[in-house]
N, C-alpha and C positions, 0 to 999 in steps of 0.2 A: 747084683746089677742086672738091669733088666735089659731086654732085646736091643732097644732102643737107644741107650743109655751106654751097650757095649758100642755098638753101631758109631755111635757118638767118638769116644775113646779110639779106636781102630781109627776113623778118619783123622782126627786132630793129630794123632800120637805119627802116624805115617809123616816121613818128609817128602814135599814133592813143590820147589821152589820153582819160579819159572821156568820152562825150559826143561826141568827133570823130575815131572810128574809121573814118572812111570809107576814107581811106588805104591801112590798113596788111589793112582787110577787103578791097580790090582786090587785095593782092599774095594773100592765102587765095583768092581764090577764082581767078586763075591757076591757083595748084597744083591747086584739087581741081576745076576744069572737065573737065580728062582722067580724071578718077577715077566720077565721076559724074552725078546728077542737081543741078543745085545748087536751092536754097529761102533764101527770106529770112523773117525776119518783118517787123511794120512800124514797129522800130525801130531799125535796123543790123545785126543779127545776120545770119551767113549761116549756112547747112546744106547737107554735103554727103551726098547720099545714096547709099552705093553697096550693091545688093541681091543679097544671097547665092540666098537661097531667097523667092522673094517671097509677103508673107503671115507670114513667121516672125515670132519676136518683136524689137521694136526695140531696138535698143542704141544708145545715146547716150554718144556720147566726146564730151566741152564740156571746151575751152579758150576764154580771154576775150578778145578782141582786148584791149583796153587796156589802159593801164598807168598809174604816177600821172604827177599832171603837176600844172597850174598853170591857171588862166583868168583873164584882164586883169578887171581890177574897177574901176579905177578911172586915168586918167592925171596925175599932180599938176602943180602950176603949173611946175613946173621942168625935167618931162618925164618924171620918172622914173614906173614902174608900180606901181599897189597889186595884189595878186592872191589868188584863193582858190586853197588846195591842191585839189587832185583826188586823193582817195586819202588811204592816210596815211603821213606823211611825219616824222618827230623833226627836230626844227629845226639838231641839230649837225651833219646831212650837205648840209644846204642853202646855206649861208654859202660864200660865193666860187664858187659852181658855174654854169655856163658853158649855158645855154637858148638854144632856140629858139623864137622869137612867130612866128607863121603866123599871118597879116593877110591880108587880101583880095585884097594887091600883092607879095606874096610873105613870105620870112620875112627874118625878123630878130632878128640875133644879139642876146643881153644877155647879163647877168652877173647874178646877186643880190647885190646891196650887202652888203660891211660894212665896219665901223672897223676903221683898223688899229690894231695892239695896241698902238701908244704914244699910244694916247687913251686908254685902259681904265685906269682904277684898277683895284686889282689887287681888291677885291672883285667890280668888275667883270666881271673875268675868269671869275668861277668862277659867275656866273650863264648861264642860260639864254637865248640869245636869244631873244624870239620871237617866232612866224610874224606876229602883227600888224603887228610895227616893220618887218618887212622890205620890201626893193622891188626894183624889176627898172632897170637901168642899161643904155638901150637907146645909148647916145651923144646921145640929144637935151637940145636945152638947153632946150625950153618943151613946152610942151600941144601948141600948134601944130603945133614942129618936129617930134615923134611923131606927130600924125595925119597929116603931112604920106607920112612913113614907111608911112602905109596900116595901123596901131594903131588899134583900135577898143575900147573894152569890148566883153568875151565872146569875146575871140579867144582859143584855147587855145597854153600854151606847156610844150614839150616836151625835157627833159632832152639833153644832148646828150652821146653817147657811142658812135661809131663799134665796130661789129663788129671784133672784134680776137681771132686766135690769139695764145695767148700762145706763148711758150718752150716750155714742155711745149705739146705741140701737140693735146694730148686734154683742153686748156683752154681756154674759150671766153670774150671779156669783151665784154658788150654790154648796153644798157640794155637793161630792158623785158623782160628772162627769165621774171617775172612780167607775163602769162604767153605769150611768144610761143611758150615752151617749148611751154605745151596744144597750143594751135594748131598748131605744127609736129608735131606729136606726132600729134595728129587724120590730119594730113594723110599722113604715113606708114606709119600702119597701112593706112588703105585702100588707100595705092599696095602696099604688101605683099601686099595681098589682091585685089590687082589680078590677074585668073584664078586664082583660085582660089575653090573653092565652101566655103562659109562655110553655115551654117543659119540662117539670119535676115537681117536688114535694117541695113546699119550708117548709125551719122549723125554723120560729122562735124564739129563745131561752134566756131563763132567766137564766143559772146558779145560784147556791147556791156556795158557799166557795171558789171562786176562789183565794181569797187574802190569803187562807191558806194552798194552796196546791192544784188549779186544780182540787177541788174535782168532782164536779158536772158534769167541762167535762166528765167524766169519765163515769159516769153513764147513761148522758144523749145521748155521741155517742154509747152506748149499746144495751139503747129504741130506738133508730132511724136507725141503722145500716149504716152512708150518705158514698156516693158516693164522694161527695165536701165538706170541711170544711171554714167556714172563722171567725174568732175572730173577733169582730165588738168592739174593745178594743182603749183607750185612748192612744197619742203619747203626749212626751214631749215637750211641745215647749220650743226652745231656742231663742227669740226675746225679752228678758231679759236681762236687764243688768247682766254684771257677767258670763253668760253664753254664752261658744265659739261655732262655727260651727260645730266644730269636737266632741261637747259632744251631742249637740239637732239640727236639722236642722229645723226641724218645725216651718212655722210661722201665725201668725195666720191670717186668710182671707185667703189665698194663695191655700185652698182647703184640702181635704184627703190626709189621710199620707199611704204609702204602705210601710210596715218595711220590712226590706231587712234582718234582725237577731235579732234574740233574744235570752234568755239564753235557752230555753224549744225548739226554733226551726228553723230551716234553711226551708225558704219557698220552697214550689214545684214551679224548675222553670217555667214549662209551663203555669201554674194557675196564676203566678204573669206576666207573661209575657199576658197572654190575658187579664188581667186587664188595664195591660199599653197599650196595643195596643187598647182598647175598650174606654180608656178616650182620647186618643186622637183620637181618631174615633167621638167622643162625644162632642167634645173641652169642657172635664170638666179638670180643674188645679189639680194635682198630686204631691204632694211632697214624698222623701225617708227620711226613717229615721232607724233607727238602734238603740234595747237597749241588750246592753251587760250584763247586770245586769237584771235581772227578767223576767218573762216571762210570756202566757198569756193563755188563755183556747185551743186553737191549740194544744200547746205543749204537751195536751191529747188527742186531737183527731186526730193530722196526725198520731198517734200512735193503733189506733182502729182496730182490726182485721189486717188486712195484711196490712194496711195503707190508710190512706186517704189523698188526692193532698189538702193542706191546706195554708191557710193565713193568715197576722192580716191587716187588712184595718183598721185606726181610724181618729183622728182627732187631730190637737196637742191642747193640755191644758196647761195651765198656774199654778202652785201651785197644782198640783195633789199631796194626800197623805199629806195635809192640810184640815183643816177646809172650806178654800173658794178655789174656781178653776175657771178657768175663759175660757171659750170654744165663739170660734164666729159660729154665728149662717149661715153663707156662706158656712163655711165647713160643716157642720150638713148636709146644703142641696143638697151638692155639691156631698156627700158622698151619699144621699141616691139614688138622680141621677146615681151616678157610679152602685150603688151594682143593680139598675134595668135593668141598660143594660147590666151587666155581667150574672143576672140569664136569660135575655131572651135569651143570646148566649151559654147555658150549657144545649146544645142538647145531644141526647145517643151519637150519631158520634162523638162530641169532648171532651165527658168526657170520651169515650171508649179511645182516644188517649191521654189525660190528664193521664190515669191510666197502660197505657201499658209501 
């Protein structure tokens, strides 16, 4: 397994659900302690700073530490868990899937309940479960025997789904691509720019709670004050059965996806247009993609002070906002490729005209 590739593994395989990033922000800041200066804010996000030319203008590459998940809400008299989603989650990939509670005493496996199909009338069958009925089946049989377990309310629980090459070996399955992809993503371009003189300030970033509102952006274009924003965020792919052209374009191999809309933002077009004009200057492959529905840590930072010329570059996934997601590892590199010849061309003269 290569540098990269471990990199990969450590981020995904860490849990760090909204709210309790702490985790998987220790294994980010591993990688980018050799790269840089690191900074936090003060509410989990970390930053790494590594300086081309110091003084130039900042460029902010933000991936999110977290991903969705789950938090104990409630333990009922029989032991089982009530819980709220973290994130957003459709209820038909959650039924029989396999968590972990991370409690004060360490973790603890469960399952999410459900009936099996020879209870269901067949009307039944063709509704919707949903997230209210559901619960978490730790093995205990009371209240008790769960705290006994070290189950609290407010403990977060974390999808479980081990780092895995597939068969094709330029296939990667592991929870949490949304978005450890950013994150690892941040963290490789800097090592790439690692000696090397670059015109500006780079900053790589780990948000905290994106999945519940952008929070971290927030905070984190505050401590930094950047000049250039880019969301180093997950695209949907549609190279699935089921799914048309006009809902996901993304396909996977095909390279980085540059979303042309999202619901949080309308990209700056000078900044998306030097990116396409810089991949094909580069011969690295570019896909568009477009989500109507949700939005991404940009959508807080081209909003920072008087504004920031902002973007989301990612990569398309497969089963994003499931337990497993399936990312090729061509666009991983294809993307990191892109985002270093964009920051070596985000000199003072064209970000001074990117912002006028």
């Amino acid at each position: 397994m290569d540098e990269t590739l471990q990199m990969l593994k450590d981020l995904t395989d860490a849990p760090g659900v909204s709210g309790f990033e702490e985790p998987v922000r220790r294994v980010m800041r591993r990688y980018m302690e050799p790269l840089g200066e690191i900074m936090t804010d003060n509410i989990g996000s970390i930053i790494g700073r590594k300086v081309g030319k110091a003084g130039g203008p900042k460029i902010v590459m933000a991936g999110h530490l977290d991903e969705i998940g789950f938090m104990v809400t409630r333990i009922t008299d029989d032991g089982f868990l009530k819980f709220q989603t973290l994130g957003g989650w459709w209820e038909q990939v959650m039924l029989a899937q396999r968590v972990e509670v991370h409690t004060r005493d360490g973790v603890v496996i469960g399952v999410v309940g459900s009936k099996a199909p020879h209870l269901l009338s067949p009307e039944a069958r063709k509704k919707m479960y949903e997230k209210k009925d559901m619960f978490i089946d730790v093995g205990a049989s009371s209240r008790a025997d769960a705290e006994q377990f070290g189950i609290r309310p407010g403990d977060p629980v974390v999808p479980i789904c081990p780092f895995t090459v597939m068969r094709n070996e330029k296939l990667l399955m592991a929870k949490a691509w949304d978005n450890r992809f950013g994150c690892a993503l941040a963290i490789e371009v800097m090592r790439r720019l690692k000696g090397q003189r670059h015109p500006n300030e780079v900053y790589g970033v780990g948000n905290v709670q994106e999945e519940v509102g952008l929070r971290g952006a927030a905070t984190t274009a505050f401590a930094i004050n950047p000049d250039i924003g880019f969301a180093l965020d997950t695209g949907i792919a549609g190279d699935t059965p089921g799914i048309s052209v006009d809902e996901a374009q993304g396909k996977l191999g095909n390279g980085p996806v540059v979303l042309l809309y999202d619901a949080s933002m309308i990209p700056h077009v000078g900044l998306r247009d030097l990116v396409i004009d810089t991949a094909r200057a580069e011969n690295i492959p570019i896909q568009f993609d477009l989500i109507p529905a949700g939005g991404t840590d940009a959508g807080r930072i081209h909003l920072f002070g008087a504004g920031v010329p902002s973007l989301v570059i990612g990569v398309p996934v497969r089963y994003i906002h499931t337990h497993a997601a399936i990312m090729h590892r061509d666009d991983f590199d294809n993307a990191a490729k892109l985002m270093v010849a964009v920051v070596q061309r985000l000199d003072e003269e064209t970000v001074r005209q990117l912002k006028s």
